[in-house]
BADOLUM-754160 format. One record per atom (N, C-alpha, C): residue in one letter; x, z, y. Coordinates in steps of 0.05 Angstrom, whole numbers, padded with zeros to 5 digits, always signed. Example, Ala and Ser with C-alpha at 12.3 -4.5 7.8 and 13.67 -1.06 7.14 Angstrom:
<pts>
A+00264+00156-00114;A+00246+00156-00090;A+00264+00156-00066;S+00257+00142-00045;S+00273+00143-00021;S+00258+00157+00001;
</pts>
This chain:
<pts>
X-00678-00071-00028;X-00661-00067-00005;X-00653-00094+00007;X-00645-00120-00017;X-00643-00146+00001;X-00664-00162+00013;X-00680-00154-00010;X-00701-00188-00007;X-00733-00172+00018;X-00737-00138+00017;X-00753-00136+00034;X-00731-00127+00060;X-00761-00121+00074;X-00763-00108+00101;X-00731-00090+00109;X-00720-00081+00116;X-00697-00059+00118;X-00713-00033+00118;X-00702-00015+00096;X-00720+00013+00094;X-00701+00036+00110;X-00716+00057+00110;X-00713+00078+00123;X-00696+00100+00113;X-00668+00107+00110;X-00657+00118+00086;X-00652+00154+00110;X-00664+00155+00122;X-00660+00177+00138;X-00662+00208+00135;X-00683+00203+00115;X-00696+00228+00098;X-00685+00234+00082;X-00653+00212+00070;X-00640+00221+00056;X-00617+00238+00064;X-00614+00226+00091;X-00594+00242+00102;X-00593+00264+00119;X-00620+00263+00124;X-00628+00295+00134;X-00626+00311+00117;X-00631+00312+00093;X-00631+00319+00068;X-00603+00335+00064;X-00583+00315+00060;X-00554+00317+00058;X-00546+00335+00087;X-00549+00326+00105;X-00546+00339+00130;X-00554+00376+00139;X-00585+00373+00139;X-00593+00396+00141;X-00597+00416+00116;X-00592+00413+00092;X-00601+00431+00075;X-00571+00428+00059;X-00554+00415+00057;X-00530+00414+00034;X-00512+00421+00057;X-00515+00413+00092;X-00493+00418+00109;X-00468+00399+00115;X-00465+00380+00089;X-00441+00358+00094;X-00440+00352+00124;X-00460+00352+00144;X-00454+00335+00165;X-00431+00349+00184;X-00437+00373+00178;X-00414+00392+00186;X-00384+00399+00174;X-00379+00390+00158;X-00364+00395+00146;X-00343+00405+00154;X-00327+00387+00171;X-00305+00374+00198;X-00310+00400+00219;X-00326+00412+00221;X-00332+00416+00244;X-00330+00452+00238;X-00321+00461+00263;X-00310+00490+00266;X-00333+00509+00256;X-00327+00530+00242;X-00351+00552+00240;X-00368+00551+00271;X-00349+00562+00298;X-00361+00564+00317;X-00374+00551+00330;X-00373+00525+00318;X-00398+00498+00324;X-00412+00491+00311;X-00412+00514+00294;X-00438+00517+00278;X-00438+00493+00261;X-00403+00489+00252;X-00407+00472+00229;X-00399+00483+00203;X-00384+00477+00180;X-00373+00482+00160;X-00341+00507+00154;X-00320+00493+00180;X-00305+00493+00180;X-00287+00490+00153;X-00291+00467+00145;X-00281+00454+00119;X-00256+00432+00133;X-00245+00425+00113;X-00219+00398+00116;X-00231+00376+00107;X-00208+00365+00107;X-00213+00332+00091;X-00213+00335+00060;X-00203+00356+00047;X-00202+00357+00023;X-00235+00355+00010;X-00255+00365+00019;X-00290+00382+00025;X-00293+00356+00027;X-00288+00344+00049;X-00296+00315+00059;X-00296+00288+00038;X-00271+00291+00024;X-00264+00271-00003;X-00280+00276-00015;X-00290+00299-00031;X-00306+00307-00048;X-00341+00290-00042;X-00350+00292-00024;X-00370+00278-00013;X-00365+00250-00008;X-00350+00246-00004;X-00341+00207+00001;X-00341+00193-00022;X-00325+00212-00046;X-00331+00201-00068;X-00350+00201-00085;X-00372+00223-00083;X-00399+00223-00083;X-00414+00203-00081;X-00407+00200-00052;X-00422+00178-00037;X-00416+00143-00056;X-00391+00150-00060;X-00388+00120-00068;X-00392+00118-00096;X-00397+00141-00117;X-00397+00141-00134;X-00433+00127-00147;X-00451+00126-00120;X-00481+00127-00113;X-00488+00107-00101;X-00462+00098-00092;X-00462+00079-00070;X-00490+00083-00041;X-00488+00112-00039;X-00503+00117-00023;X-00521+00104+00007;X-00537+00102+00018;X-00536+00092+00040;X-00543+00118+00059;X-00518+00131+00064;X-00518+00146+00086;X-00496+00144+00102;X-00497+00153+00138;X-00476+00147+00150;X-00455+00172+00150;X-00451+00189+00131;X-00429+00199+00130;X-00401+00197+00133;X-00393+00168+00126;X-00371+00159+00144;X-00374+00155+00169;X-00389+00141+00183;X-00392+00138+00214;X-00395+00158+00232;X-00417+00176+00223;X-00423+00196+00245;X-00410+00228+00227;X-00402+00235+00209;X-00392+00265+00201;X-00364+00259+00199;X-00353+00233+00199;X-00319+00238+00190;X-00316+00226+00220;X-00317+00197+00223;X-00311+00180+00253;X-00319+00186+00280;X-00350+00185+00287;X-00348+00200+00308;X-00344+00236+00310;X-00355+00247+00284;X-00349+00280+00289;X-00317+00279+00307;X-00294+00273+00287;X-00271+00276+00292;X-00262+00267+00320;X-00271+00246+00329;X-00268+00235+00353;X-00279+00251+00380;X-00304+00264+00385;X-00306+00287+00391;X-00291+00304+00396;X-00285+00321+00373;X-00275+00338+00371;X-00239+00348+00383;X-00236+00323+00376;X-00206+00320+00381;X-00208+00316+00418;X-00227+00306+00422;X-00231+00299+00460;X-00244+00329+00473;X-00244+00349+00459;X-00258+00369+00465;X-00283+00373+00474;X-00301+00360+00454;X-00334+00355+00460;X-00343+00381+00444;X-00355+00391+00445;X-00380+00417+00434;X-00409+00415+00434;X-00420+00409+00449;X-00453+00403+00455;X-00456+00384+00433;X-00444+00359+00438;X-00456+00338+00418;X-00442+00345+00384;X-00431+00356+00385;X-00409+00359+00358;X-00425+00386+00348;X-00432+00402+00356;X-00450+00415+00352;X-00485+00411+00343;X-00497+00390+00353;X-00524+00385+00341;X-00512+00362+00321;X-00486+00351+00314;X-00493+00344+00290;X-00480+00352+00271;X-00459+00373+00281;X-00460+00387+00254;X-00488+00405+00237;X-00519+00407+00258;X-00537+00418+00248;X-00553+00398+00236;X-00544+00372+00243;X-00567+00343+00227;X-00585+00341+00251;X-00581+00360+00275;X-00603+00346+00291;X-00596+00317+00312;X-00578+00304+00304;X-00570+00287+00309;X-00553+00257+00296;X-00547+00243+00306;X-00532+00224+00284;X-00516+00201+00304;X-00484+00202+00306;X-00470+00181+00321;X-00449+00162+00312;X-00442+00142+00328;X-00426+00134+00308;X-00398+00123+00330;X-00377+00114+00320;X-00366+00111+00337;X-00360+00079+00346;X-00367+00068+00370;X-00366+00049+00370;X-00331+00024+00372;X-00324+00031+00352;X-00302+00012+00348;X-00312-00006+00335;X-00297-00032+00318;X-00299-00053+00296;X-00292-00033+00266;X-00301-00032+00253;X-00295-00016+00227;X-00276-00034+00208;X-00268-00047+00219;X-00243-00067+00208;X-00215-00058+00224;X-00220-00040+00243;X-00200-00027+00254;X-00182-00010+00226;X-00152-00020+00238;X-00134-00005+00221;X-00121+00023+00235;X-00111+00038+00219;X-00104+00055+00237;X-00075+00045+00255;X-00073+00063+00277;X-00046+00052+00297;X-00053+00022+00302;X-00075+00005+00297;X-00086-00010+00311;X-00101-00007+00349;X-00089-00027+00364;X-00090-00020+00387;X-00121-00020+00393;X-00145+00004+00413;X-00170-00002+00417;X-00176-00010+00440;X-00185-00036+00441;X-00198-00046+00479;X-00221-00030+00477;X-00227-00018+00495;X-00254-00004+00512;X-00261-00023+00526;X-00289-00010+00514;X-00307-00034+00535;X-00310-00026+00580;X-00312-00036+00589;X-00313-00027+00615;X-00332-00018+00632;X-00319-00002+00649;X-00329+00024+00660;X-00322+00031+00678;X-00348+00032+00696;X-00348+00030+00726;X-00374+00039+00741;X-00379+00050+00774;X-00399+00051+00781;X-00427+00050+00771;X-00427+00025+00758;X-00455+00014+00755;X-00452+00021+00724;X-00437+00030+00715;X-00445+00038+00685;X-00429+00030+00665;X-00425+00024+00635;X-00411+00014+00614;X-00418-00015+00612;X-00406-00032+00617;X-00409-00068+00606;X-00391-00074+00581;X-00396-00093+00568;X-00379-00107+00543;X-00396-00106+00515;X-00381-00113+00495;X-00397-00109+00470;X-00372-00110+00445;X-00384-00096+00428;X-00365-00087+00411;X-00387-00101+00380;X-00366-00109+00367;X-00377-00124+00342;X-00365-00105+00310;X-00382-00105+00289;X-00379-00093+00266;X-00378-00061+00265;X-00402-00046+00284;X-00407-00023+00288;X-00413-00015+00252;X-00399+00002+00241;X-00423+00023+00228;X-00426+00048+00236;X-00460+00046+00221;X-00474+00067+00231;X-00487+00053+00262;X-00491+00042+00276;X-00497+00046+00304;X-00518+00042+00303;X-00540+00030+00289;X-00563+00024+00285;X-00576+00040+00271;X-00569+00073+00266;X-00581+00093+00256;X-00576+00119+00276;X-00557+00108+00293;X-00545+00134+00308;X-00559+00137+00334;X-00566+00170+00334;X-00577+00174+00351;X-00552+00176+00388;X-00530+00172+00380;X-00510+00181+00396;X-00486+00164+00396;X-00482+00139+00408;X-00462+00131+00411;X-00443+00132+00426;X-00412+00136+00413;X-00391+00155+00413;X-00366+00129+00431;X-00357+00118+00447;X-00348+00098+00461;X-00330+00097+00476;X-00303+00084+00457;X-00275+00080+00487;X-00284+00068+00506;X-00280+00074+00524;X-00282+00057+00551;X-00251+00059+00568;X-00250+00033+00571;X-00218+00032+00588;X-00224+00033+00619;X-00206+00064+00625;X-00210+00081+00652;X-00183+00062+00663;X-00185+00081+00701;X-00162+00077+00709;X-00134+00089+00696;X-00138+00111+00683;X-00117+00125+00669;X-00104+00129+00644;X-00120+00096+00627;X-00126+00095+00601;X-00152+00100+00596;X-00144+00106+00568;X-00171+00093+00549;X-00187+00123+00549;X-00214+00121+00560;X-00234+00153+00558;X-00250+00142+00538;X-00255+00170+00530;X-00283+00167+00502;X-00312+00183+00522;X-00325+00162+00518;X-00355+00172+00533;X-00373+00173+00504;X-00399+00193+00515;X-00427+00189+00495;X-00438+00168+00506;X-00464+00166+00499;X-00483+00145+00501;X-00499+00147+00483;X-00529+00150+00506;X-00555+00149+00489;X-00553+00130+00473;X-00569+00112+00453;X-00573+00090+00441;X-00597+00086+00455;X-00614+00107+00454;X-00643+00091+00470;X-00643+00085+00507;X-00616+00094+00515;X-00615+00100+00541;X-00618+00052+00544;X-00621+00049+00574;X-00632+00022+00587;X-00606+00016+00590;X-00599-00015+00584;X-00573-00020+00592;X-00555-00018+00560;X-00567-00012+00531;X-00557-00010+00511;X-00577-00036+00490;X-00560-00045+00481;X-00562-00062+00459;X-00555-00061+00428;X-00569-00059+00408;X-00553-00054+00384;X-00567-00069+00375;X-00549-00095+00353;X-00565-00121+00344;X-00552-00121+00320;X-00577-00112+00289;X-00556-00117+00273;X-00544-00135+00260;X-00525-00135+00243;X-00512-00157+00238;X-00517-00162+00201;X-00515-00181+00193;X-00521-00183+00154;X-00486-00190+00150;X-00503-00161+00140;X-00472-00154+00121;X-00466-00159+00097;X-00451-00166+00078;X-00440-00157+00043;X-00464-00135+00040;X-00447-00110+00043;X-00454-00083+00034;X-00481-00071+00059;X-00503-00078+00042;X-00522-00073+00069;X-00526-00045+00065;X-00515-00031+00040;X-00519+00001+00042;X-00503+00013+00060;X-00481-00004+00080;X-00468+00010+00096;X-00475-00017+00125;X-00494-00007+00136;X-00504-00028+00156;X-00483-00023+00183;X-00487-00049+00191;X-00465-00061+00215;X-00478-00072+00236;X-00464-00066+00257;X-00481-00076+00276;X-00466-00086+00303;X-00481-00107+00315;X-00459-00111+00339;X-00471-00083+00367;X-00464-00084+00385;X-00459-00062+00409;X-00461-00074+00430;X-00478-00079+00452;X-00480-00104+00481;X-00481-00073+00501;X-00464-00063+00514;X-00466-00049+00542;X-00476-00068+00563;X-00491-00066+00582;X-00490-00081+00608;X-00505-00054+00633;X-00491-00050+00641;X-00490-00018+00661;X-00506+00002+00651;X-00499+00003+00626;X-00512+00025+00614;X-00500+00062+00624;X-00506+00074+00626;X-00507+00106+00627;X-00485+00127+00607;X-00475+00128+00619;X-00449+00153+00585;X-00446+00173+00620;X-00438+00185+00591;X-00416+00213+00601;X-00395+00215+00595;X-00374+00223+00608;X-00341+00219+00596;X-00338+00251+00580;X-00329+00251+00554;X-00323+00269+00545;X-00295+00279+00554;X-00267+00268+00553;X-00247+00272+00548;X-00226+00239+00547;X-00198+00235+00541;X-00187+00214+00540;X-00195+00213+00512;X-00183+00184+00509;X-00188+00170+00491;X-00178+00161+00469;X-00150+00162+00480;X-00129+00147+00460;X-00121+00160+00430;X-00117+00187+00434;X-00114+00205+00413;X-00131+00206+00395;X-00158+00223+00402;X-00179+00227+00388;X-00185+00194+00372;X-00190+00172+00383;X-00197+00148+00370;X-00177+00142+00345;X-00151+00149+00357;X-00135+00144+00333;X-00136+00154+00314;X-00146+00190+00309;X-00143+00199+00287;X-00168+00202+00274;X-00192+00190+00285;X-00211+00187+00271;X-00215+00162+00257;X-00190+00142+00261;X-00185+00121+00241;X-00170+00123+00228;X-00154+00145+00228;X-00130+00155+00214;X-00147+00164+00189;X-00170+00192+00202;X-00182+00201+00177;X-00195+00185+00163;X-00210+00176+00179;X-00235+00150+00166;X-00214+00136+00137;X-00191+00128+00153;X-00179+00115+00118;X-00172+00126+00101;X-00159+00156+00112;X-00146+00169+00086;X-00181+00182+00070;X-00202+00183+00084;X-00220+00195+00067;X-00237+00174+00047;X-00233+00142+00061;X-00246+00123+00040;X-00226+00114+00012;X-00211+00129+00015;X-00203+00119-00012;X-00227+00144-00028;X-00231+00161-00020;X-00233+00178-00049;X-00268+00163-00055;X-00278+00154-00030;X-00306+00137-00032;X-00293+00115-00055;X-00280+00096-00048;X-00266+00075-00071;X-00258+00082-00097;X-00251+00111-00090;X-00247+00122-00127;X-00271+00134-00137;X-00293+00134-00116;X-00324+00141-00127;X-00331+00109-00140;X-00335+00097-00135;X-00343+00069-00138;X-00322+00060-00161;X-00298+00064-00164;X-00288+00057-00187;X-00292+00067-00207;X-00298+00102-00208;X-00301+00109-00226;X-00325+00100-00241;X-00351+00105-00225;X-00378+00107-00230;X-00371+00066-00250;X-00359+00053-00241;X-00359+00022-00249;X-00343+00029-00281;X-00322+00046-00284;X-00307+00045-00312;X-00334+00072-00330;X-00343+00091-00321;X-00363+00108-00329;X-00385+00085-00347;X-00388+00077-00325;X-00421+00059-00341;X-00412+00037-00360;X-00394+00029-00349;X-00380+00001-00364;X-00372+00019-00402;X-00355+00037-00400;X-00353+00052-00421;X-00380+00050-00439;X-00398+00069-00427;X-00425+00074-00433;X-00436+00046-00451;X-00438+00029-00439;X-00443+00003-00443;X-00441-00012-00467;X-00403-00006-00469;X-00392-00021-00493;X-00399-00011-00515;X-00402+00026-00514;X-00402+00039-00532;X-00433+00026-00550;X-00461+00023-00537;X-00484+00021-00538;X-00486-00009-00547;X-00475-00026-00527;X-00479-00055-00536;X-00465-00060-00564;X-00488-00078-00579;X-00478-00083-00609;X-00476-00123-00602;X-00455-00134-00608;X-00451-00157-00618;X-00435-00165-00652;X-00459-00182-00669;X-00445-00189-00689;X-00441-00168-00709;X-00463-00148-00710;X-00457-00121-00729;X-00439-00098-00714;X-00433-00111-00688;X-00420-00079-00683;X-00422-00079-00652;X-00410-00052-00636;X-00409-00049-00605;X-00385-00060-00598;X-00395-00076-00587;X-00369-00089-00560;X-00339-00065-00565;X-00345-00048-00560;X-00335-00034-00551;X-00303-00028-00581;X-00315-00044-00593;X-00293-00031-00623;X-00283-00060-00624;X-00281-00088-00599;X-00274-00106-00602;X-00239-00100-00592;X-00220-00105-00595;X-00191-00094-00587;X-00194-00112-00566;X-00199-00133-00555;X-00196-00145-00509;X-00216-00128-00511;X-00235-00120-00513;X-00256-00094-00490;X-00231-00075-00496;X-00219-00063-00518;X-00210-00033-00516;X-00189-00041-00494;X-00176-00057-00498;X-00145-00061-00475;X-00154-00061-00455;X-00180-00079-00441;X-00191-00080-00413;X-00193-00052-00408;X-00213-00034-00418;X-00213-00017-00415;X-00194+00009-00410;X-00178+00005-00426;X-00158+00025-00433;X-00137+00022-00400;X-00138-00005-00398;X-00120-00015-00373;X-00141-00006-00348;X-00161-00001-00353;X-00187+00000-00328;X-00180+00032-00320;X-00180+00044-00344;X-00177+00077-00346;X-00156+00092-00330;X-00135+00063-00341;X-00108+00078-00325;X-00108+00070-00289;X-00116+00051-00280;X-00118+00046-00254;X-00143+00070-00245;X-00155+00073-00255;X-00174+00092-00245;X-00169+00123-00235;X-00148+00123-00255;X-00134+00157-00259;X-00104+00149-00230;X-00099+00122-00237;X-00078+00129-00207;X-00087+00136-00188;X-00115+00117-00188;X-00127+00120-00150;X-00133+00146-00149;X-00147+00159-00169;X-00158+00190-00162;X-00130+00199-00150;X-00100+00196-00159;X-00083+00211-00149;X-00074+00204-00126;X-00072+00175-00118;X-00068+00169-00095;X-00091+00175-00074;X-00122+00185-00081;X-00146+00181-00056;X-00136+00216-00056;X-00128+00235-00067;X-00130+00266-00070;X-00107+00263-00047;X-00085+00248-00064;X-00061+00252-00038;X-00072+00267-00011;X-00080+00227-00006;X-00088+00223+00017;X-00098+00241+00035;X-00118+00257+00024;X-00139+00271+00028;X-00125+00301+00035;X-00105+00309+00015;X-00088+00341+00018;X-00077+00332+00048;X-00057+00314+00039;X-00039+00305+00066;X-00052+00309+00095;X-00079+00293+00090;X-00094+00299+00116;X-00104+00328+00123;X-00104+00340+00105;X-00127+00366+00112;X-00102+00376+00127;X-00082+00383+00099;X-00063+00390+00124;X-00043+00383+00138;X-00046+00364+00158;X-00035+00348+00173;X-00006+00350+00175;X+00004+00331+00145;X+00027+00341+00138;X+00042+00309+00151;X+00070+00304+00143;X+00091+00291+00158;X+00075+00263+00140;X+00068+00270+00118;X+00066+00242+00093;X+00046+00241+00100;X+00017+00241+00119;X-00002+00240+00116;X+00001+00210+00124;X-00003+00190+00143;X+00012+00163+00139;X+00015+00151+00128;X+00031+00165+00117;X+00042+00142+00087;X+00022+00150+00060;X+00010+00169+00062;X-00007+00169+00036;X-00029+00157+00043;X-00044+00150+00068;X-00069+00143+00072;X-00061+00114+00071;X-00036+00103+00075;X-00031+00075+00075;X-00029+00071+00044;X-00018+00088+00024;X-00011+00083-00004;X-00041+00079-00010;X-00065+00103-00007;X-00081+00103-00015;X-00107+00084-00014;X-00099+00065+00011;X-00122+00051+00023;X-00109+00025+00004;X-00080+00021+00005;X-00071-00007-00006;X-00078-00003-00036;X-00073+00017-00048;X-00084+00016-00074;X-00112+00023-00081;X-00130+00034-00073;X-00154+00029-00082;X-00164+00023-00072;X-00163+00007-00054;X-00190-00016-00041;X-00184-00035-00071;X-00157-00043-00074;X-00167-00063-00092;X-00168-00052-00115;X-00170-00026-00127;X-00183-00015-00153;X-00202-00022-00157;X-00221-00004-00129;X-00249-00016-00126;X-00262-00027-00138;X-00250-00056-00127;X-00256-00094-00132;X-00243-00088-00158;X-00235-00089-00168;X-00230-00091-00186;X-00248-00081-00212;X-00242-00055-00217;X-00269-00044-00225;X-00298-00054-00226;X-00300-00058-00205;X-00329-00069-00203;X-00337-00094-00209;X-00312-00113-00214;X-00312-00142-00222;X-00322-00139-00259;X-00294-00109-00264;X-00289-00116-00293;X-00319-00104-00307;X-00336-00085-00284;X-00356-00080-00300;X-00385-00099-00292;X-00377-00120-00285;X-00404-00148-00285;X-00393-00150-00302;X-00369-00170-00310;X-00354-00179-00326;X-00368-00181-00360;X-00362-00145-00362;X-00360-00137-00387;X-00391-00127-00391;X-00409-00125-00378;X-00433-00123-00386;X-00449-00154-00393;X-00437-00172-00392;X-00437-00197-00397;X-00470-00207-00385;X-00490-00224-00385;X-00510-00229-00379;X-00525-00211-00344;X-00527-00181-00367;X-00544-00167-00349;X-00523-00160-00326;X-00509-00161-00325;X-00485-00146-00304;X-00489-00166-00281;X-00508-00194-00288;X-00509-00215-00261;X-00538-00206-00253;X-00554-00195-00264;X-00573-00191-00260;X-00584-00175-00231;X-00598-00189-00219;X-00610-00170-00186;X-00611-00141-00190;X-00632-00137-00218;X-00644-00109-00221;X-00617-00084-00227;X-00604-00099-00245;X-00580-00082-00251;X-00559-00082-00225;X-00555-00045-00220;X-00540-00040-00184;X-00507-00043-00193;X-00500-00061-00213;X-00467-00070-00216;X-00464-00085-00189;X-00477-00108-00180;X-00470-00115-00155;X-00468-00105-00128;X-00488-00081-00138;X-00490-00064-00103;X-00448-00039-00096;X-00444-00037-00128;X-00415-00031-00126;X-00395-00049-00114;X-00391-00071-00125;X-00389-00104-00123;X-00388-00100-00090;X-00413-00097-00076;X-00405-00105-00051;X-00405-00077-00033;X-00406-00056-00044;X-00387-00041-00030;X-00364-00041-00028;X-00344-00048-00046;X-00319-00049-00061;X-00301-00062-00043;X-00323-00094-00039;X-00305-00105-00023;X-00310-00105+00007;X-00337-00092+00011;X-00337-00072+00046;X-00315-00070+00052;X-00312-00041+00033;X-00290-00024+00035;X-00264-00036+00032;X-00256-00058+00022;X-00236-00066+00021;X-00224-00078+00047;X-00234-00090+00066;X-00228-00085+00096;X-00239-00070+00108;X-00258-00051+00102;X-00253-00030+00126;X-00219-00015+00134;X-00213-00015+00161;X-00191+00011+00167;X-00170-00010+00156;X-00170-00041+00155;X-00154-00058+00156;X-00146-00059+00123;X-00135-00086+00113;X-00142-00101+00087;X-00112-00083+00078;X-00111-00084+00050;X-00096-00086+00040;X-00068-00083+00046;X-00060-00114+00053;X-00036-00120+00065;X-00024-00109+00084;X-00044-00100+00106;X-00035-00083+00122;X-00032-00061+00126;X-00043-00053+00102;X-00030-00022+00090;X-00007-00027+00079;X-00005-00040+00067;X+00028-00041+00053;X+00049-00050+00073;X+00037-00067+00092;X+00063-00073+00113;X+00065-00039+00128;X+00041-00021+00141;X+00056-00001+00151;X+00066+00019+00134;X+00056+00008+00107;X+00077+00040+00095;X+00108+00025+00092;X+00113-00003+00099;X+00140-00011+00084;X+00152-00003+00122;X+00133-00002+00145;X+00144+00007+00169;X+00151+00038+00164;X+00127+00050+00154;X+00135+00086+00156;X+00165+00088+00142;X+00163+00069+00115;X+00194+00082+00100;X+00215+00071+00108;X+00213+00052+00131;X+00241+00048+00139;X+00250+00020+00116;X+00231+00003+00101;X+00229-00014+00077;X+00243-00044+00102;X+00259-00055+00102;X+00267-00083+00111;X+00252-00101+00098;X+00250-00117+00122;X+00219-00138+00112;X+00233-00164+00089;X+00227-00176+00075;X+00245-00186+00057;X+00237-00221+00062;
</pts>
């Protein structure tokens, strides 16, 4: 995946798309999608990260589906809830939520500007796009192959979740609907649903790492009956079992778009992004030698981990808006 050509992971996601249905998930029975929640949605995220998959199920089934949907789109929200399609939404994926979005501009002659740290846009058949109107911010489509569109990608950390910059210069859209709402809560979802991806990736990192100690023999015996592996471990176990409860929160809160949903997608993003990393450090770490190794995929966790750790804004800035949601005085 690093050292050749960039491969074609499409067949995987048609796969996932048209025959399992995930792409629909989000999406109403009568659009011929799932009509599932975010709860359905976690379940697959953490899948995903537990595989560290390279599909755009964050970009085009949680980010742009929701964005759509919420702007009252059907046609396009419709062929991809069937997989005959794939979009993504063109913000920065370092966007936090209640972070402000410039649209690119839009006028006569078409969409101009460019938008940097797309995912998904370089797989999507349908790009999903604020554009700042006279009346605020509208969400337009956009071919990708349409004239007047640019997608250049960019080398990323985590190339299983590819990025890409976005060049408009009088390119062609259609206005779905405004803008401001729908964009927001498809970064709203997008975070509350990557934690349970981050508690895929943590787990899958304490799972193998376990596995590991148990098998690896040093000095007449397994690692694993050394008391610093059992404590690392034991300490790895318990961070692992919070995040699951903090990414589930997240995830209830959202489905049903309860008062705490906010504050749990902020609890959830601040605490397991850096589980993640964490996890994924302690299982190079503790596999000692092979854990640096190319062939062995401990590093491809590694740099999802810390993808994910700024996607939908770092850390810190989850903890500063949940210390805003609770009313917390800055100290």
């Amino acid at each position: 995946m690093y050292d050749a050509q960039p491969q074609d992971f499409s067949g995987v996601w048609r796969t996932l798309a048209t025959e399992l249905g995930v792409a629909g998930l989000l999406v109403p029975e009568s659009l011929g999608g799932a009509g599932a929640s975010a709860r359905e949605a976690a379940v697959v995220m953490e899948e995903i990260g537990r595989a560290v998959a390279p599909v755009p199920f964050l970009s085009s089934a949680v980010l742009a589906t929701v964005a759509l949907l919420r702007a009252g789109d059907t046609r396009t929200v419709s062929a991809l809830a069937q997989g005959e399609l794939t979009a993504a939404l063109v913000v920065p994926l370092t966007t936090a939520p209640d972070d402000p979005v410039t649209g690119v501009s839009g006028g006569p002659g078409g969409l101009s500007g460019s938008v940097t740290a797309v995912a998904g846009a370089g797989e999507a058949d349908v790009l999903v796009v604020p554009v700042t109107g006279p009346d605020g911010l509208e969400l337009h489509t956009v071919d990708r192959a349409a004239a007047g569109v640019q997608v250049s990608p960019l080398l990323a950390l985590d190339m299983t979740r590819p990025l890409a910059a976005v060049t408009f210069s009088g390119a062609p859209s259609s206005k779905v609907g405004a803008g401001d709402g729908p964009v927001a809560d498809a970064v709203r979802t997008g975070a509350a649903l990557l934690a349970s991806e981050q508690l895929g990736v943590a787990q899958w990192c304490f799972d193998t790492t376990l596995d590991y100690a148990r098998q690896r023999r040093q000095f007449g015996r397994t690692i694993g009956s050394y008391q610093a592996i059992k404590h690392r471990l034991a300490d790895l176990w318990f961070d692992v079992g919070a995040a699951a409860a903090a990414a589930r929160y997240a995830a209830d809160t959202c489905a049903r778009a309860d008062d705490d949903a906010a504050a749990a997608a902020a609890i959830a993003q601040a605490y397991c992004s850096d589980i993640a990393v964490h996890a994924a450090e302690e299982c190079i770490q503790l596999h000692g030698g092979i854990g640096m190794t190319w062939e062995y995929p401990a590093h491809l966790y590694l740099k999802r981990a810390k993808s994910d750790q700024l996607a939908f804004g770092t850390g810190y800035r989850h903890r500063a808006r949940l210390a805003e949601l609770v009313n917390l005085p800055p100290t």
